[in-house]
C-alpha positions as CSV (number, residue, x, y, z in Angstrom):
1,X,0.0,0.0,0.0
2,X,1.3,2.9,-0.6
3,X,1.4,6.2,1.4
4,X,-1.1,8.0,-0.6
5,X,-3.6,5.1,-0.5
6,X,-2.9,4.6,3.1
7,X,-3.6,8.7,3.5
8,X,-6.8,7.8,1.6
9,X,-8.0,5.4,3.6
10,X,-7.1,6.9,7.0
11,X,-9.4,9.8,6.0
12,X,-11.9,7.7,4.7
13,X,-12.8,5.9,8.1
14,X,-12.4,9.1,9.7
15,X,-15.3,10.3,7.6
16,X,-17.4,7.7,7.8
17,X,-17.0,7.8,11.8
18,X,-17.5,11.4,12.0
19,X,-21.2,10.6,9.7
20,X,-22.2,7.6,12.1
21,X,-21.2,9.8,15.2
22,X,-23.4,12.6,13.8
23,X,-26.2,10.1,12.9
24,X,-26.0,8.5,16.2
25,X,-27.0,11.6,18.2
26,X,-29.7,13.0,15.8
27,X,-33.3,11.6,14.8
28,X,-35.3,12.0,11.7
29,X,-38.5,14.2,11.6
30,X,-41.7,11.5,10.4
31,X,-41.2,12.5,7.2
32,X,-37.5,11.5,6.7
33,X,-35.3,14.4,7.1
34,X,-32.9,14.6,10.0
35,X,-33.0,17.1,13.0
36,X,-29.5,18.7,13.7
37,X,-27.8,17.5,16.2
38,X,-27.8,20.3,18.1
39,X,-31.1,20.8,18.4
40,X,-32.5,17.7,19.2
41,X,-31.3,16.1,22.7
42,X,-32.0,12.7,23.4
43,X,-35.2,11.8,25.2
44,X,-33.0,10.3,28.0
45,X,-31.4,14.1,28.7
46,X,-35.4,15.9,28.4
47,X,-35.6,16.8,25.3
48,X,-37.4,16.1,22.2
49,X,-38.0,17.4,18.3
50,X,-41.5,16.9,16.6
51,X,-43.8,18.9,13.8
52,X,-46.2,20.8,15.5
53,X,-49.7,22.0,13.7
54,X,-49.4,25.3,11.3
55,X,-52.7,26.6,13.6
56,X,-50.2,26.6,16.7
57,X,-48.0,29.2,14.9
58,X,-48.7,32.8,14.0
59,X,-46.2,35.1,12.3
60,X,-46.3,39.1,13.7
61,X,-44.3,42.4,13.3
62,X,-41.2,40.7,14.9
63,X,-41.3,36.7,15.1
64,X,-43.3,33.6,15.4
65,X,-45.9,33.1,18.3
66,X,-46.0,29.4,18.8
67,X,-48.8,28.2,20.9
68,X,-48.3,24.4,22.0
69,X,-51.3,22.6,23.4
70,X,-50.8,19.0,25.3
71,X,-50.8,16.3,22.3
72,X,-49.5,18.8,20.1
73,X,-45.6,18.1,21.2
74,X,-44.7,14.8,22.8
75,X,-43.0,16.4,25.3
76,X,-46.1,18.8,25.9
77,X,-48.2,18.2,28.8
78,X,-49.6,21.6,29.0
79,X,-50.2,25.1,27.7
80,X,-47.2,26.9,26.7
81,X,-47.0,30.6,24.4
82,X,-43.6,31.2,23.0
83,X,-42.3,33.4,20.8
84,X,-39.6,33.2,18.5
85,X,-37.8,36.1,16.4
86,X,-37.6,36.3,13.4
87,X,-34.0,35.4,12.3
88,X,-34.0,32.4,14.8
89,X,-36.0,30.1,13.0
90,X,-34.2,27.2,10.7
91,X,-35.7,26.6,7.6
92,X,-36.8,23.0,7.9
93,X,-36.9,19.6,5.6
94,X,-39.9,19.3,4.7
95,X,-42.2,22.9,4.3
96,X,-43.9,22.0,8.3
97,X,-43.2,23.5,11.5
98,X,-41.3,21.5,14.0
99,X,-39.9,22.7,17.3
100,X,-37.2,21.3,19.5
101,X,-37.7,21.8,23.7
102,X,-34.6,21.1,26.0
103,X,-34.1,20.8,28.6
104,X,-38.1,20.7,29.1
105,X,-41.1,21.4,27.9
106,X,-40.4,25.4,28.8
107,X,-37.8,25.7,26.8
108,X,-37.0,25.9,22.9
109,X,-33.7,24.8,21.5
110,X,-34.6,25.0,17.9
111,X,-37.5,26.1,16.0
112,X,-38.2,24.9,12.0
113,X,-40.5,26.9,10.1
114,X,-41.0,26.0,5.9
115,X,-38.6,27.9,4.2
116,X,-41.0,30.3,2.1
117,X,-41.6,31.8,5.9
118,X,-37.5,32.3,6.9
């Protein structure tokens, strides 16, 4: 083997550990796409990422009012009004709203809104 090949290689499995790390502390949205890792804790550490229904967001002069009712989040188990500027949303995977709470359900970590609305 050669040095190059043996360069090649070397960065290959780092790659490929660095995608499997990254995949390993993520989870994908119902319809496929995946949350960034940053956002979305592990259930085990209190926190969770799910959509949440359009009619539980509102758009004003200055951000997103997000109004989560219990069922509407997993992590949801009652009434909660948050807001959201704009310029913090992440434009998410697939056009729906999904919002991340950690380390409860009081706190956002991430917020997704479609991209037509970032």
């Amino acid at each position: 083997m050669t040095s190059a090949s043996l360069v090649m290689s070397v960065i290959t499995i780092a790659g490929l550990s660095m995608l499997l790390a990254v995949r390993s502390n993520a989870h994908q949205a119902g319809s496929g796409w995946t949350y960034p890792p940053a956002c979305c804790k592990d259930k085990d550490v209190g926190g969770d990422c799910a959509a949440i229904p359009a009619a539980d967001v509102r758009k004003g002069a200055r951000g997103f009012s997000v109004t989560l009712r219990p069922g509407d989040h997993p992590l949801a188990t009652r009434s909660h009004r948050f807001f959201i500027p704009y310029g913090d949303e992440i434009p998410s995977g697939d056009g729906e709203y999904h919002i991340c709470l950690h380390p409860t359900e009081d706190n956002v970590n991430c917020f997704f809104a479609p991209p037509e609305d970032v």
